[in-house]
C-alpha positions in Angstrom: 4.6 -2.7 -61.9 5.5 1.3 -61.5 9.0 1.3 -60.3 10.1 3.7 -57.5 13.2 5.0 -55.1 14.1 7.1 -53.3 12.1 9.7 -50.0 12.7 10.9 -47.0 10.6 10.2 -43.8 12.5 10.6 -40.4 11.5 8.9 -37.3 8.3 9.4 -34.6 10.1 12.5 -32.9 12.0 14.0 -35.9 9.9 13.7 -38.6 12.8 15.3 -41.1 16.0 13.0 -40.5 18.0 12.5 -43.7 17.5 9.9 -45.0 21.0 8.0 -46.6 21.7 6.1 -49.6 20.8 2.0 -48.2 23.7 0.2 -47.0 24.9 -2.7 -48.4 23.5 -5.9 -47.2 25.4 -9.1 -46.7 24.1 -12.8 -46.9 25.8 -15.1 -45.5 25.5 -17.4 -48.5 26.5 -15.1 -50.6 29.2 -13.7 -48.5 32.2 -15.0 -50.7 31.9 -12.2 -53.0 32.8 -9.7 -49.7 34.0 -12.1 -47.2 34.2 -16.0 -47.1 31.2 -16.7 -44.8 33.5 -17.8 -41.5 35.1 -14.4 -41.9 31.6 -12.3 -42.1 30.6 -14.7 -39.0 33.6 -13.2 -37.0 33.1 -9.4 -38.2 29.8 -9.6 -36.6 31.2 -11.3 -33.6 33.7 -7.9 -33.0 31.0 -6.0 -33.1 31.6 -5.0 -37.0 28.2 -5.8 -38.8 24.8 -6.1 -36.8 22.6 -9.0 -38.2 19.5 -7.6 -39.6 18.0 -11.2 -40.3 19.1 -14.2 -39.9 21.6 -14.8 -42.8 21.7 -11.1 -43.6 24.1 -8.7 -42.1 25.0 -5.2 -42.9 28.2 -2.7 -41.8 27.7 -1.5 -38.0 28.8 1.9 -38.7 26.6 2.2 -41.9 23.4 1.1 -39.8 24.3 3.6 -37.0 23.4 6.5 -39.4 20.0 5.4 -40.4 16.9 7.0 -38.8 14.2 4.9 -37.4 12.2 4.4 -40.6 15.4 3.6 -43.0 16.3 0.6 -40.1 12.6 -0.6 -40.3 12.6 -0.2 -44.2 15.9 -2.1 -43.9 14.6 -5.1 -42.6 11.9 -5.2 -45.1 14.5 -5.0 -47.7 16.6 -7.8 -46.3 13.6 -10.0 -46.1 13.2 -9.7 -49.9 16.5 -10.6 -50.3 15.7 -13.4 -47.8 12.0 -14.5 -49.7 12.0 -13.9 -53.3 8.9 -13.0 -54.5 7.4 -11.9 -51.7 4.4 -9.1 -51.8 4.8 -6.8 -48.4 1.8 -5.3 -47.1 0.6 -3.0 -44.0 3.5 -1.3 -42.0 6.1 -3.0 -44.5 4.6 -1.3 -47.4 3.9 1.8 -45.8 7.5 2.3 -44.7 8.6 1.8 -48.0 6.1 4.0 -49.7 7.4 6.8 -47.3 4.0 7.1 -45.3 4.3 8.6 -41.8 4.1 6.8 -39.0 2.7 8.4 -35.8 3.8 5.3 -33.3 6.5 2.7 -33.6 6.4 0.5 -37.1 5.5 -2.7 -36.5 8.0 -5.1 -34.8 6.5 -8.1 -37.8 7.6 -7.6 -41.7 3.7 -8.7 -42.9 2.9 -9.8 -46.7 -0.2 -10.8 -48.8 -0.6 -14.5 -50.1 -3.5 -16.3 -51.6 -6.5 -17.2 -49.7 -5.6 -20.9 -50.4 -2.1 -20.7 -48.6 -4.1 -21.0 -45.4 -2.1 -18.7 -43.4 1.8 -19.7 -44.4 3.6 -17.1 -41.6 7.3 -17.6 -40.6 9.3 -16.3 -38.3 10.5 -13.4 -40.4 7.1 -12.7 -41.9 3.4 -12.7 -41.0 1.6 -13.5 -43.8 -2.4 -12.0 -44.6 -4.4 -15.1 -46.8 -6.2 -12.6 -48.2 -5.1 -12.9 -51.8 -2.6 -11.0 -53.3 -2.9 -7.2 -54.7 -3.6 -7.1 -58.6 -1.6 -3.9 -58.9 1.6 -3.9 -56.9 4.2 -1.4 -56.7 8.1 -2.1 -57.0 10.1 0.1 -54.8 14.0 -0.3 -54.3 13.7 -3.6 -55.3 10.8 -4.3 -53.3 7.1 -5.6 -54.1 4.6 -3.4 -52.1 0.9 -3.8 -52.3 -0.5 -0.3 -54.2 -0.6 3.2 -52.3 -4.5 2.4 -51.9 -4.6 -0.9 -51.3 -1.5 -0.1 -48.8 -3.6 2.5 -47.0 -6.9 0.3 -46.9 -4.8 -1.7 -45.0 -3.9 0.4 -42.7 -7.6 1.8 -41.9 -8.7 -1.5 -41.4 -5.9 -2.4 -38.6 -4.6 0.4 -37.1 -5.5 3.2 -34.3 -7.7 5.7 -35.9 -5.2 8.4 -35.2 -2.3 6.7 -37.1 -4.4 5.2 -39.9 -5.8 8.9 -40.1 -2.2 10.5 -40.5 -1.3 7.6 -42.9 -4.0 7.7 -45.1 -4.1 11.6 -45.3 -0.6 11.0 -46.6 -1.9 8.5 -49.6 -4.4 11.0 -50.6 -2.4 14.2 -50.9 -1.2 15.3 -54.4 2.5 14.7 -55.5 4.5 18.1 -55.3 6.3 18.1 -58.2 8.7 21.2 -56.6 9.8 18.5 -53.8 13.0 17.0 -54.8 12.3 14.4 -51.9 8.8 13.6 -53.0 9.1 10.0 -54.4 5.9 10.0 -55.7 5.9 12.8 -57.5 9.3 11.9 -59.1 8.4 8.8 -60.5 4.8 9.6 -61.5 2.8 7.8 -58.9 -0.4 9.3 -59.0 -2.5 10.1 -55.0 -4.8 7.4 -53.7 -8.3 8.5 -54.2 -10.8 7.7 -51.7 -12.9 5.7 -54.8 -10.2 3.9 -55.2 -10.1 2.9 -51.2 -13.5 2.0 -51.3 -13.8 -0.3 -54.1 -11.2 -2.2 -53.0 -12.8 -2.6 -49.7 -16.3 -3.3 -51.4 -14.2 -6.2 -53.5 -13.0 -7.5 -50.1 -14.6 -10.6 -48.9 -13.9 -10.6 -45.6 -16.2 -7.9 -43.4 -13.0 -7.9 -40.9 -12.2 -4.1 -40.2 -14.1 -2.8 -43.1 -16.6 -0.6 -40.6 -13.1 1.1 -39.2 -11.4 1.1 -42.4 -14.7 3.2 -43.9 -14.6 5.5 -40.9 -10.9 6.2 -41.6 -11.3 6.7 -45.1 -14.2 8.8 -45.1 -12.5 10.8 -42.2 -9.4 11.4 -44.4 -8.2 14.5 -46.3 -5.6 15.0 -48.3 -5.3 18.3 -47.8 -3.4 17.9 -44.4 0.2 20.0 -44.5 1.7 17.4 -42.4 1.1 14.0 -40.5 0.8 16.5 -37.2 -2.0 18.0 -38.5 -3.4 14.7 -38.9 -2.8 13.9 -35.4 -4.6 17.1 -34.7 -7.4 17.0 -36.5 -7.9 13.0 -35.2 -7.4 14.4 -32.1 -10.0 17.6 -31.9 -12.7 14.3 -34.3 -12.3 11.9 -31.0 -13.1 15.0 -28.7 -16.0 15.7 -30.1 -14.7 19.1 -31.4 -16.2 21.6 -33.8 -14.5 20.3 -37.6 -12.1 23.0 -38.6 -11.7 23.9 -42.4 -8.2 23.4 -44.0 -5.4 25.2 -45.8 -7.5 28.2 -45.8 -5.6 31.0 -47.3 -5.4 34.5 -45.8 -4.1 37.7 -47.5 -3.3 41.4 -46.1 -2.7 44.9 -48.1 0.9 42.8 -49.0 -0.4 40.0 -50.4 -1.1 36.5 -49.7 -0.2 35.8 -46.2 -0.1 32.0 -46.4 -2.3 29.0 -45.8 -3.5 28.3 -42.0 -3.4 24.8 -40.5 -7.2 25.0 -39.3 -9.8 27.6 -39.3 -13.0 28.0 -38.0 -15.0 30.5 -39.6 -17.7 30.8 -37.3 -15.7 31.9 -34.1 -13.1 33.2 -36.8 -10.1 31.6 -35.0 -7.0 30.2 -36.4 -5.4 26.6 -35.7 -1.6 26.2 -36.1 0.0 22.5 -35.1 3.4 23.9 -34.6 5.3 20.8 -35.1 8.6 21.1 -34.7 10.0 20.2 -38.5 9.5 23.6 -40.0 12.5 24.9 -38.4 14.6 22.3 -38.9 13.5 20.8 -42.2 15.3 21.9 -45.3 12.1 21.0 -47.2 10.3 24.0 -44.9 13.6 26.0 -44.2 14.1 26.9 -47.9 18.2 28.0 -47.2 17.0 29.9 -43.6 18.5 29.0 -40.2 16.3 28.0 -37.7 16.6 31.6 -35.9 15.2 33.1 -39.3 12.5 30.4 -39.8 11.3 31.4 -36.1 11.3 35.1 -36.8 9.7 35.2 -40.4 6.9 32.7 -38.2 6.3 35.6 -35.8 6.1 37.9 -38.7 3.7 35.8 -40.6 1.9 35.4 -37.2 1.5 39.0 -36.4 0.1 39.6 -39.9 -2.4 37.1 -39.6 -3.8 38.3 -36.1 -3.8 42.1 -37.7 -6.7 40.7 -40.0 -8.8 40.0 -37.3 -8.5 36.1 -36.0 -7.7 34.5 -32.6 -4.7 32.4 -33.4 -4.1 29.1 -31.2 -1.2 27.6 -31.2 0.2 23.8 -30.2 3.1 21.8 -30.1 3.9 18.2 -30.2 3.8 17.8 -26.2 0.4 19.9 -25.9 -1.2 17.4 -28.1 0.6 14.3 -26.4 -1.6 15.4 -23.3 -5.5 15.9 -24.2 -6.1 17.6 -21.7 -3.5 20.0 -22.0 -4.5 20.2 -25.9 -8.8 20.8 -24.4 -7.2 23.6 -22.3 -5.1 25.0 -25.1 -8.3 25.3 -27.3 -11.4 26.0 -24.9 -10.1 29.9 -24.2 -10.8 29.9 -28.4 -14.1 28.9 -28.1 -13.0 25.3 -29.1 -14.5 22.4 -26.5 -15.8 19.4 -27.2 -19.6 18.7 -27.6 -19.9 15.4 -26.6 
């Protein structure tokens, strides 16, 4: 098993929340070595602890801290804690592998077991008899089915717009200058999309393998960010024209920088302006806000001196497709079906 810790996804609406060291969590039938287990009953009585899963508690003022992923990534935690030996799966071992979610985690912990268990779910885990993954991770303590098996998973059962931001995510390449990027700090190599489709050609079960091969297929790792995925899903289910990506641009200075989308044909430029670049330290680099919004104008007004439209969208344009069609079409970019 690789062994890995650490990342830093925030929640649905800020994408970039810190992300804290994990609180401590308590088990009541372990409780003695904190509390004697009457005692750690009546803290989380006052209001002191909140009770994560049954039998497992943690500090009320530590859990109030943690963003929207670290709570659903606690849970996870507590439930190996809770079922030793345990091999999570879907949501549970996205969260852990820090893959973005674009909707709410799941409100199950799920986990693979062998085909023979015949479906073994409790009412803290819902189990897939679908035999367990041959190369599983270890993260935090936790057994997680592989970054490709993990986002096979997640092509096979989700919404094509979230599986599409998730699996984007699997393929993209460590960045060894993120200090944040758990993959690359431990070594954990991208999913390829050969990997993704062996293991669904292995899979005996036809079960979501026509929408997981869409997904896949559909995928690119090359995405800056899991609102360009949303994008991109977005302009595919409209029927509109592909755009390239990351396609660098450079003026008498230099190298501008790397668009979102570009479509050479009606030479336009596509920029999902999500909200985390100016207000990310990842994207701020030691800038406030105010100068991450100026040097964006700058950058802007470079680009457009070269000769390309530039559109631009936020997080509510895209929310509303047809705010996001109406956005586009002055561009030249409608859908064709």
């Amino acid at each position: 098993m690789t062994n890995l810790a650490g990342g830093n996804i925030g929640d649905m609406s800020d994408l970039t929340a810190p992300e804290l060291t994990t609180p401590q969590l308590f088990l009541s039938r372990t409780a003695e070595a904190v509390h004697a287990d009457r005692d750690l009953r009546r803290a989380y009585e006052r209001g002191e602890y909140v009770r994560i899963l049954p039998g497992v508690f943690v500090r009320k003022s530590d859990y109030a801290q943690l963003n929207y992923d670290a709570r659903y990534r606690l849970r996870v935690q507590a439930a190996a804690r809770h079922t030793p030996g345990t091999q999570f799966s879907h949501d549970s071992a996205a969260v852990m592998l820090r893959m973005p979610t674009t909707g709410p985690w799941s409100k199950s912990l799920h986990a693979l077991a062998p085909r023979a268990d015949g479906g073994r779910s409790t009412s803290l885990v819902s189990r897939h008899c679908v035999d367990l993954d041959a190369s599983p991770l270890e993260i935090d303590g936790v057994t997680v089915t592989s970054l490709a098996r993990t986002a096979v998973d997640i092509a096979a059962s989700q919404p094509f717009t979230r599986a599409v931001g998730m699996v984007d995510d699997a393929l993209r390449q460590p960045d060894p200058q993120n200090v944040d990027d758990v993959r690359a700090r431990y070594g954990l190599a991208q999913a390829t999309k050969a990997e993704m489709h062996a293991i669904l050609d292995a899979q005996e079960s036809a079960r979501g393998k026509r929408k997981a091969t869409t997904v896949i297929d559909f995928a690119d790792g090359s995405s800056g960010s899991v609102f360009e995925s949303r994008s991109r899903a977005a302009m595919h289910l409209l029927g509109m024209p592909a755009p390239l990506l990351q396609v660098p641009f450079y003026d008498e200075h230099g190298l501008i920088g790397y668009v979102d989308f570009y479509w050479p044909d009606l030479n336009v430029i596509g920029e999902a302006d999500g909200f985390e670049k100016y207000r990310n330290p990842k994207f701020l680099r030691g800038r406030t806000p105010e100068q991450a919004l100026r040097d964006e104008k700058d950058r802007e007004n470079r680009l457009r001196r070269q000769g390309p439209l530039v559109a631009r969208w936020d997080p509510p344009i895209l929310s509303d497709l047809r705010r996001f069609v109406a956005r586009l079409a002055p561009f030249g970019i409608r859908p064709t079906r």
